[in-house]
BAKENU-321380 format. One record per residue: x, z, y of N, C-alpha, C in turn. Coordinates in pm, whole numbers, plus 50000, padded with zeros to 5 digits. Layout:
BAKENU-321380
XZYXZYXZY...
***
This chain:
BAKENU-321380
887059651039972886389640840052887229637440174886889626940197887019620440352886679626040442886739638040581886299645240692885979636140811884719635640796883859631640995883209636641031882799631541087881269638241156879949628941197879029628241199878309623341274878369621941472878639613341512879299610641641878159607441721878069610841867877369608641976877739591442008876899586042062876779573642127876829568742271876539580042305875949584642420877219577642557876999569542678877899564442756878249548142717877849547842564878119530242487878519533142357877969527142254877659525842139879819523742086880579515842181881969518842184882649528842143881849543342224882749552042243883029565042145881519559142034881589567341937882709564341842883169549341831884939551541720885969560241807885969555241961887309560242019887739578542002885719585741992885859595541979886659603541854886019596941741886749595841613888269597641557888609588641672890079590241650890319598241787890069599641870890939613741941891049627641859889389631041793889209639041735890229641441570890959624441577891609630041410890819625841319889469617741319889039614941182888809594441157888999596241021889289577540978887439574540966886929585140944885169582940910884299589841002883069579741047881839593341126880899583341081879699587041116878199580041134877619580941256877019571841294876089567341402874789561741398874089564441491873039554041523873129546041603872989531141537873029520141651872409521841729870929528241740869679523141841868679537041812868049534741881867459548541894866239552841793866849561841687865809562041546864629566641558864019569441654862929572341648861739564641749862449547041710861719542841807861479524441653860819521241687860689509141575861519496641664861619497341840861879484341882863189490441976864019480141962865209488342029865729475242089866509473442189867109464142281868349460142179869449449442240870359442842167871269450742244872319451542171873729453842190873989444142268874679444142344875259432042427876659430642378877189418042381878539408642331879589415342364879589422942478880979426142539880819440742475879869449342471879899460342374879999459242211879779450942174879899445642024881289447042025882159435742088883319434342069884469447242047883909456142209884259467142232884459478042081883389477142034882939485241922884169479041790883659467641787884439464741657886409464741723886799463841830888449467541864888369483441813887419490141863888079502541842887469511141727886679504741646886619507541483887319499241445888519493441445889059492141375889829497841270889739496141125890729507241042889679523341036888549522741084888259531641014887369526540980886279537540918884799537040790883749542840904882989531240926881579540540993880569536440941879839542640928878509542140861877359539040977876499537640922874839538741001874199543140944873279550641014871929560940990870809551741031869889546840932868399535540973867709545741049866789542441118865529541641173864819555141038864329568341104863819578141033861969570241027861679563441067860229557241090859809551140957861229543940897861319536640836861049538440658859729534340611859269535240486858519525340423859309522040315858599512640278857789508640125857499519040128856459525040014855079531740075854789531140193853429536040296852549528140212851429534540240849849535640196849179521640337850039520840446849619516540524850199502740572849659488640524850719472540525851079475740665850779475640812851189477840907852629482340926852819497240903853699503140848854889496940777854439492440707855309484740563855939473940655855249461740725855799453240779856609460340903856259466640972857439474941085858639479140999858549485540902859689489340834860399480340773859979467640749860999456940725861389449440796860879444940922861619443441058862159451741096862179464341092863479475941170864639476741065864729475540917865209477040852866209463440846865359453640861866059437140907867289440241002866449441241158866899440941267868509454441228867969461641126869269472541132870539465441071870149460640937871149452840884872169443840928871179436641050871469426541125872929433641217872149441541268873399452341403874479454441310874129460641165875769464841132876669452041074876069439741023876379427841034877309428141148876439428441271877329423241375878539430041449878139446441384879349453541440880739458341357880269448841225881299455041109881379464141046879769471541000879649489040977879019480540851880199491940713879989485140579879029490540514878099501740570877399512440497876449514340627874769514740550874019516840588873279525640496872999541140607871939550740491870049545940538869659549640428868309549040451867919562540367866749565740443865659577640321864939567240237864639570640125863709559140079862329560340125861649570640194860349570440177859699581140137857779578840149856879587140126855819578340054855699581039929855049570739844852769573139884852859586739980851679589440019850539588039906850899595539839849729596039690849279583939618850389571539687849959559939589850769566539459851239577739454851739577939328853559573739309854489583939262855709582839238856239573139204855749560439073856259549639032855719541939143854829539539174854329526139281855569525639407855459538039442856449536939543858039534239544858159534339445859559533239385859709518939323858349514039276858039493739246858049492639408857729495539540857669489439658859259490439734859649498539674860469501039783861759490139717861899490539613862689481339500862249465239537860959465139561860799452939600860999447339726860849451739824861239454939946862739450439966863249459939900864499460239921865569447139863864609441139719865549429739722864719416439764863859417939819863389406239946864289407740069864469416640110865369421840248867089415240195867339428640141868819424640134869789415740156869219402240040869879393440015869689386840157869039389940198868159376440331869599379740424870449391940410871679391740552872609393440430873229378540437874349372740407875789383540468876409386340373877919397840418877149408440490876229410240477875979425640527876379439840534875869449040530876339460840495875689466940340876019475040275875739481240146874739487640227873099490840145872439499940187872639511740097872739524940128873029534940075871719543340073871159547639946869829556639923870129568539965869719578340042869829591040079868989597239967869439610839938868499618339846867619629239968866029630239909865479640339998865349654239935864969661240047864089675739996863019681039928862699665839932861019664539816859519668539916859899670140018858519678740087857339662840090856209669440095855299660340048855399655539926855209636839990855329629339885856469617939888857559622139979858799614639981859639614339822860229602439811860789594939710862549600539704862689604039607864699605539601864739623239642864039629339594864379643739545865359651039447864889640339316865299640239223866529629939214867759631839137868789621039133868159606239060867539610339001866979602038882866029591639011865609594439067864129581139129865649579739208866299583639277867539572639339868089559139244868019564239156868939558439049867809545538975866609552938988865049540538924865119536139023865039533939158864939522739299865959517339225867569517339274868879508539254868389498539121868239508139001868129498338909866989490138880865789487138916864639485938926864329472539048865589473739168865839463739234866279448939237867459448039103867619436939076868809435439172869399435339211870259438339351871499448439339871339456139255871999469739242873659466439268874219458739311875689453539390875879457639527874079458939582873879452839713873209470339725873039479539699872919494839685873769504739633873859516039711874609527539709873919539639695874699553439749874099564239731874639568039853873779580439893874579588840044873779604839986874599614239958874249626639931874369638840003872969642140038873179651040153872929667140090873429673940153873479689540033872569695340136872139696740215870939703940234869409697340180869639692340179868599679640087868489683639953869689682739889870059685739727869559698239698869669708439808869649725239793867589725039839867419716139937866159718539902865689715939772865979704639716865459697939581865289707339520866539719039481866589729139389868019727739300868649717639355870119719039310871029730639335871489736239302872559745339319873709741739358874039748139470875889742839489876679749239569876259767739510876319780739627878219780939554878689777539416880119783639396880689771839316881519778639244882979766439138881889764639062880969774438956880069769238849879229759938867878339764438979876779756139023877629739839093878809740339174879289725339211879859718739120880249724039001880699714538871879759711338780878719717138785877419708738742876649702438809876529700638983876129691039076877029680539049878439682339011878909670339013879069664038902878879664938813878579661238676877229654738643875969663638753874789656238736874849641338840875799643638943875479629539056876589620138962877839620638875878379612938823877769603738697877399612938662876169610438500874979600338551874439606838616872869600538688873219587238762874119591338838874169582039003875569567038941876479580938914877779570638916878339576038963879769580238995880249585239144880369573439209880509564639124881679556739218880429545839297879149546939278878329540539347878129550639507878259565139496878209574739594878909571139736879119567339819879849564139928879759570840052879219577440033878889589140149878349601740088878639613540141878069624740174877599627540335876079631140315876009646840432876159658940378877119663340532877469677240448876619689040551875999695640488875119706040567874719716740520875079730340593874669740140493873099742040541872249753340516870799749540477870199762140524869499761540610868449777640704867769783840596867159771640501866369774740383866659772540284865779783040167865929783140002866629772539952867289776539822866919766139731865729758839656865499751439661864389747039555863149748939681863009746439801862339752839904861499738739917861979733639914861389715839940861719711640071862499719740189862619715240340863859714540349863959708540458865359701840521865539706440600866749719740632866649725940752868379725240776868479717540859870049719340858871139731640930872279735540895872599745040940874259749140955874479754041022876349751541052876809755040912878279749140894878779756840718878929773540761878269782240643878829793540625878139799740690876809798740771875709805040806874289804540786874419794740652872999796740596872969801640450872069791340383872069796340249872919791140110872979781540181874419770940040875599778740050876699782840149877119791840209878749785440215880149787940262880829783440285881879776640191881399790340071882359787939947881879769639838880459771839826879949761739740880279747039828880069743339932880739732240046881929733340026882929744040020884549736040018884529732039856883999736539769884319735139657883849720439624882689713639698881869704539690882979693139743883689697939814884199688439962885599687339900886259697739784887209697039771887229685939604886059687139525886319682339397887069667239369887869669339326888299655839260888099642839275886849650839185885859629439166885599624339300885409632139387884799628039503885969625939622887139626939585887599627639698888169618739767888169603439776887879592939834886469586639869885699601939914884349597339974884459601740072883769597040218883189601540335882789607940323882789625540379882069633640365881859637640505880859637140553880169634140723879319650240768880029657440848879179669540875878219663540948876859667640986875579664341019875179674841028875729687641073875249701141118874529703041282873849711041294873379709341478874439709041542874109705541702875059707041782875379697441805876589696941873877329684341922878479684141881878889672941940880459662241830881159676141794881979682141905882609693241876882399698241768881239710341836880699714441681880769715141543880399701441554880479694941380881729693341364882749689841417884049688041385884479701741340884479713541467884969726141407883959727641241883129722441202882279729441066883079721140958883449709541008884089700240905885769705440840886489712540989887439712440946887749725940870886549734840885886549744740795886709746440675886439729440623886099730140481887399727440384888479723940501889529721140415890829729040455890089741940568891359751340598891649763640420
***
């Protein structure tokens, strides 16, 4: 894979490429705006600009709005999540960020297929509406509750089910995967993760990884993120993950706690 990190923003939405490259990496992820809020202020022109001089030549991604579901039990809901989801598209439109992740959702006991007909629908009412946009990329979850994309397979029923599927990707996060109940502790268990995301997914639809090792079980259903090589996925199954083949013109983005640092020292572990 490709080595980044998930990058701070923090001082101007700018300073997260410049960090990027002091630090040595062509890829990170960010949040435009603050995800845990539905209404967020504009970027201003002279920071836009700022942003796109100094991403230049590399790959950054965006992380949507965690609020954001659009398979809820609740229309309220549903319409906020397609204005934040709009308004997100819109920002990486304007800042030149070719990849946007989303979670798909919590289908809230309307039931696994319904939510997976809403979110498909959703998604190709939205899409097309921002002309040169960014690719939205499906994140896979941990399954807790009744969230959507546990399984490789409902990633793969949204994309195709959308009508759109040009205009969708994948973003694979391994503490996520390891909640699901995937395996990907050595050489055996990561050559059949990668055989199941090539088979199922595609690779070549995959465009991102999170890379995270995991506080908790396999097969646990939670998302607990955790530095490489101190939880339970453990250091060996991540380089092997980070090192395979098929994958290795993908972004692979540490998203471990901590700060920029941090994640950088966990990232570069994976390829000492």
């Amino acid at each position: 894979m490709i080595p980044g990190i998930h990058v701070s923003t923090a001082g101007g939405i700018y300073r997260a490429p410049l960090k990027l490259r002091e630090m040595g990496f062509s890829t990170g992820q960010i949040f435009t705006a603050n995800q845990r809020r539905w209404k967020n202020g504009e970027i201003s022109p002279a920071d836009t600009a700022k942003f796109r001089d100094a991403a230049e030549g590399l790959t950054i991604i965006s992380h949507a709005s965690y609020l954001i579901n659009l398979s809820s039990a609740d229309p309220e809901v549903v319409e906020k999540s397609h204005i934040a989801l709009l308004e997100e598209l819109n920002r990486c439109k304007t800042l030149g960020i070719p990849y946007l992740v989303m979670h798909p959702g919590a289908h809230q006991k309307a039931g696994l297929e319904k939510g997976i007909e809403m979110i498909s629908y959703s998604l190709r009412q939205l899409l097309p509406a921002v002309k040169a946009g960014p690719m939205l990329l499906l994140e896979n979850t941990a399954g807790a509750g009744t969230t959507i994309g546990c399984r490789l397979e409902e990633l793969a029923a949204i994309r195709d089910s959308s009508g759109i599927s040009g205009l969708i990707g994948y973003c694979i996060d391994t503490a996520h995967a390891h909640g699901a109940g995937y395996k990907i502790t050595n050489s055996g268990t990561v050559s059949v993760f990668v055989e199941q995301l090539d088979s199922i997914l595609g690779s070549g639809n995959i465009k991102a990884f999170h890379l995270n090792d995991s506080k908790v079980e396999c097969d646990s259903r939670r998302d607990r993120h955790e530095h490489f090589g101190e939880g339970t996925i453990g250091l060996d199954g991540l380089r092997y993950l980070f090192r395979a083949p098929l994958l290795s013109q993908i972004p692979g983005i540490a998203e471990t706690p901590g700060t920029d640092d941090e994640r950088a020292a966990d990232i570069r572990k994976l390829s000492q």
